[in-house]
N, C-alpha and C positions, 0 to 999 in steps of 0.2 A: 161200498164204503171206501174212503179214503185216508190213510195215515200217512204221519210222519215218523218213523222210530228216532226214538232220542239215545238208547242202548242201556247198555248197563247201569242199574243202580246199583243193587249191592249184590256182592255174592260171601257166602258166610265161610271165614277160612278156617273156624274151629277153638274158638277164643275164648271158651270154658265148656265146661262138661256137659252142658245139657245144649248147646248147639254147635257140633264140632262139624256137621255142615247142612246142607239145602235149606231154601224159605221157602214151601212149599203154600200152597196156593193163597196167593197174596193178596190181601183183601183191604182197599184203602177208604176211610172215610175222613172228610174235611174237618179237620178237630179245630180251626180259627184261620181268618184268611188268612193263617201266614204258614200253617202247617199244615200235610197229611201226614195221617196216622197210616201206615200200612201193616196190620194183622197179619202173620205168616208162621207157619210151621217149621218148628226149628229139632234138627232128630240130632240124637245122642249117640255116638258110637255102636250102641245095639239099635241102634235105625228108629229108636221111639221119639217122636213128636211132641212137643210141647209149642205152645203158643206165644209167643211174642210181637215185639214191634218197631219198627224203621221209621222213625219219624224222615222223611225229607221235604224240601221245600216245597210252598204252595207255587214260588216264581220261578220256580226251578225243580223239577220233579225228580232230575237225575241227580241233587245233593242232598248228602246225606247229611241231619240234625245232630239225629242220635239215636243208640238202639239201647233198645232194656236191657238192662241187666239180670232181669229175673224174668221167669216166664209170670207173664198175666194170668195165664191158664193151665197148671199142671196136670199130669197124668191123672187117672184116678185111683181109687184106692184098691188095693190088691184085692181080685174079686166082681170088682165093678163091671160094667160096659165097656169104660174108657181106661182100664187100666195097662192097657198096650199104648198109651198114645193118646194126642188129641191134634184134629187138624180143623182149621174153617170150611165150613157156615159162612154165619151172614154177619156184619154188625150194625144194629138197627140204632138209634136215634130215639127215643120213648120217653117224651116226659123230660124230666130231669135225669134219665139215667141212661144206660149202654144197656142193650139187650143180644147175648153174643151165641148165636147157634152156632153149634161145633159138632164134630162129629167124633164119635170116639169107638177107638179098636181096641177087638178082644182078641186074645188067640184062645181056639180050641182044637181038639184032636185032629178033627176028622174032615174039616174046612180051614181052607187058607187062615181068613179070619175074619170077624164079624165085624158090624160096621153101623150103627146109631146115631141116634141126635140126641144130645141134649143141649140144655140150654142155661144160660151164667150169666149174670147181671153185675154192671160196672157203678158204683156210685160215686166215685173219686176221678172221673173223665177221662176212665179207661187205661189206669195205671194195674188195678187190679178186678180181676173179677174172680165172684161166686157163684157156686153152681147150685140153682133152687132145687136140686133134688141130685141124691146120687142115682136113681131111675133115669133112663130113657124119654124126654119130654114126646119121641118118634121110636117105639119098638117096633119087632120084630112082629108078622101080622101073615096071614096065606097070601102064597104070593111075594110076601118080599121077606123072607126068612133069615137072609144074609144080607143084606142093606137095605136101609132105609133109613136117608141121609139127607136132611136138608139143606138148600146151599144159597136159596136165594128168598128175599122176604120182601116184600112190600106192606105197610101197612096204608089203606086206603078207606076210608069213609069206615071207618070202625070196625074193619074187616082184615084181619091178618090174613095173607094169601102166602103160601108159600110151592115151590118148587122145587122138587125134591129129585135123587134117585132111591131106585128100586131094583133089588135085587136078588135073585133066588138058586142059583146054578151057575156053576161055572164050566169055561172052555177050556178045554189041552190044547195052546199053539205052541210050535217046536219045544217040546215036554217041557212046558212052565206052565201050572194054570192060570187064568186069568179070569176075572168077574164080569159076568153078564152082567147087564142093567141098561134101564132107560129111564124118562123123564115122566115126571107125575105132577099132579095139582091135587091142594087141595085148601080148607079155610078153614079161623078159627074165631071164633068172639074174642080168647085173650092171650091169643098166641102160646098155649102153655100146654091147654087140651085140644086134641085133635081127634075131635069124632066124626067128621061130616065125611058125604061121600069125598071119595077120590075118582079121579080120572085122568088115564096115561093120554098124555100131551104129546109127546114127542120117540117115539119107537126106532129103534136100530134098522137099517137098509142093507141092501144090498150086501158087501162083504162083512159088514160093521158087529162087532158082538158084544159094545160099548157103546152108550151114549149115556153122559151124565157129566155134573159139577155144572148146571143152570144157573146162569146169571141173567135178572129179567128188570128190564127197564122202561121208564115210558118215554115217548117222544111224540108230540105232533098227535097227540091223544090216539097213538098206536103203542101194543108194546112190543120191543124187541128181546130175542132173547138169545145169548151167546150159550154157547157149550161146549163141550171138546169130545170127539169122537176116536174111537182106534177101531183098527181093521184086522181079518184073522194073521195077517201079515206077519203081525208081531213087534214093526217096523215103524209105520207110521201112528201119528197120536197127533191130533189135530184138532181147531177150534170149527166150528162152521154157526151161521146166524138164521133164527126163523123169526116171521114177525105176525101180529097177531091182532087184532081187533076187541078180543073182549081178555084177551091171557088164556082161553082156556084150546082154543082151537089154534092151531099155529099151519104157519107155512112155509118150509124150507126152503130156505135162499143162500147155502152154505156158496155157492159161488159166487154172491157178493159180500162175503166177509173182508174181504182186499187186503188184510194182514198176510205177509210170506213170510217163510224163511229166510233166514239172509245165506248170504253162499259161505260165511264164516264164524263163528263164534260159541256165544253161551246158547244162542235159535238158530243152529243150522242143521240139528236137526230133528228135534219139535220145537213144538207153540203149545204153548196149551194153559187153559184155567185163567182166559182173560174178564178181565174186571175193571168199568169203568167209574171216576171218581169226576164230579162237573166244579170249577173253579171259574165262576167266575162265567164267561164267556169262554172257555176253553173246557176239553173234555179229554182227560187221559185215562191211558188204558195201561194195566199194570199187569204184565202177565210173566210164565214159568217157562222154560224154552227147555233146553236138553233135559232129561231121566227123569222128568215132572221134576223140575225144579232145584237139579240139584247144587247146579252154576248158580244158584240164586234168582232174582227175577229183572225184567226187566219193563222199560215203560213206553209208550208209542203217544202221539198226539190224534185224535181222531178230528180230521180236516174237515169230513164230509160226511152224513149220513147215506 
């Protein structure tokens, strides 16, 4: 694959109480040809997440509109799943309304902290959204006991498909722990309930003790699928791309991802939690580069498949 980066869009310098910094994984969809909407996680002095939005242009991807003022999506209620926080998911397109997976953090004793889907519906064209349920629309399950997280959605021939992580244990690298997980599938008649089988898509290698935040798209009736990897390193945190023929069976081709580093800035040194938005005959990629996000994000032109 071949990009252009175009560099920084926004980075959040702390300009009221509930996003005093990072836009944590930035999620854009084409709200009219003249704007995207980019969905991003905005944390508050105690590091909690709420959801907001960067409008910039559809003819210029690196200016900025305007950003919310309020979160779209707030914490949950003391108690909840998502009462630590809420980061993105996916935002679907359904009808006349926004359907907006998110994921949302608990803290408990005895584990970092737990990690869910739920799911919040926009009918005002995604100035606010509501969450159909204070439940988990993706709990806790054997096997993924501490995440399970969805992040990427397709709706296709009347079939909700989604892409999730999964998570059950974690690693001690140089005495911080950090979360196991890999990638999973699975489908739903109406995106709300999800009973059918599952099946792990995409598995950790080599030194890897992460792989998750799937982003799945179609092209050329194949689908591709981005995601971001870390190594026991501790060091690096990276995107890589597999591609796939029906979505469920994939094939790693992280060395033709062709997004770098750059040798200076907000990506010098990570990438990660890329998402692309199609405009037209053009396809931008909006991604998180240093401490997952915390310079804010930035955006790339994708030249070549």
């Amino acid at each position: 694959m071949k990009w252009n980066k175009l560099g920084l869009v926004f980075s959040q310098s702390g300009s009221n109480d509930w996003k005093k910094n990072s836009a944590l994984t930035p999620t854009p969809i084409l709200l009219n040809e003249d704007v995207i909407r980019v969905y991003a996680g905005f944390r508050d002095e105690e590091g909690i997440s709420r959801i907001g939005y960067v409008d910039v242009s559809a003819h210029d991807p690196t200016q900025v509109l305007g950003v919310s003022e309020a979160p779209v999506l707030d914490r949950g209620r003391d108690g909840c799943f998502d009462d630590n926080g809420v980061i993105l998911g996916d935002v679907v397109k359904y009808g006349g309304i926004l359907r907006m997976y998110y994921v949302g953090f608990q803290l408990v004793k005895r584990a970092k902290f737990l990690a869910f889907t739920g799911l919040a519906e926009s009918t005002d064209g995604g100035l606010t959204f509501q969450r159909i349920s204070e439940a988990p629309v993706m709990d806790r399950a054997n096997g993924g006991t501490t995440i399970r997280a969805i992040h990427s959605v397709l709706f296709e021939k009347g079939v909700w498909k989604v892409w999730y992580a999964v998570g059950d244990s974690w690693q001690l690298i140089k005495e911080k722990h950090y979360p196991n997980y890999n990638i999973w599938y699975t489908e739903s008649a109406d995106g709300v309930l999800f009973t059918a089988s599952e099946l792990l898509c995409i598995d950790v290698e080599g030194d890897e003790y992460r792989i998750g935040r799937p982003s799945v798209y179609k092209h050329d009736d194949k689908y591709y699928m981005f995601y971001t990897k870390g190594g026991i390193s501790g060091e690096d945190y990276f995107p890589g791309v597999a591609i796939s023929e029906d979505g469920k069976n994939w094939v790693r081709k992280d060395q033709d991802f062709g997004l770098q580093l750059s040798e200076e800035g907000f990506d010098s040194v990570h990438l990660c939690y890329p998402r692309l938005v199609v405009v037209k005959d053009r396809t931008y990629c909006f991604y998180n580069g240093n401490n997952m996000g915390a310079d804010g994000f930035g955006v790339a032109e994708l030249l070549e498949w």
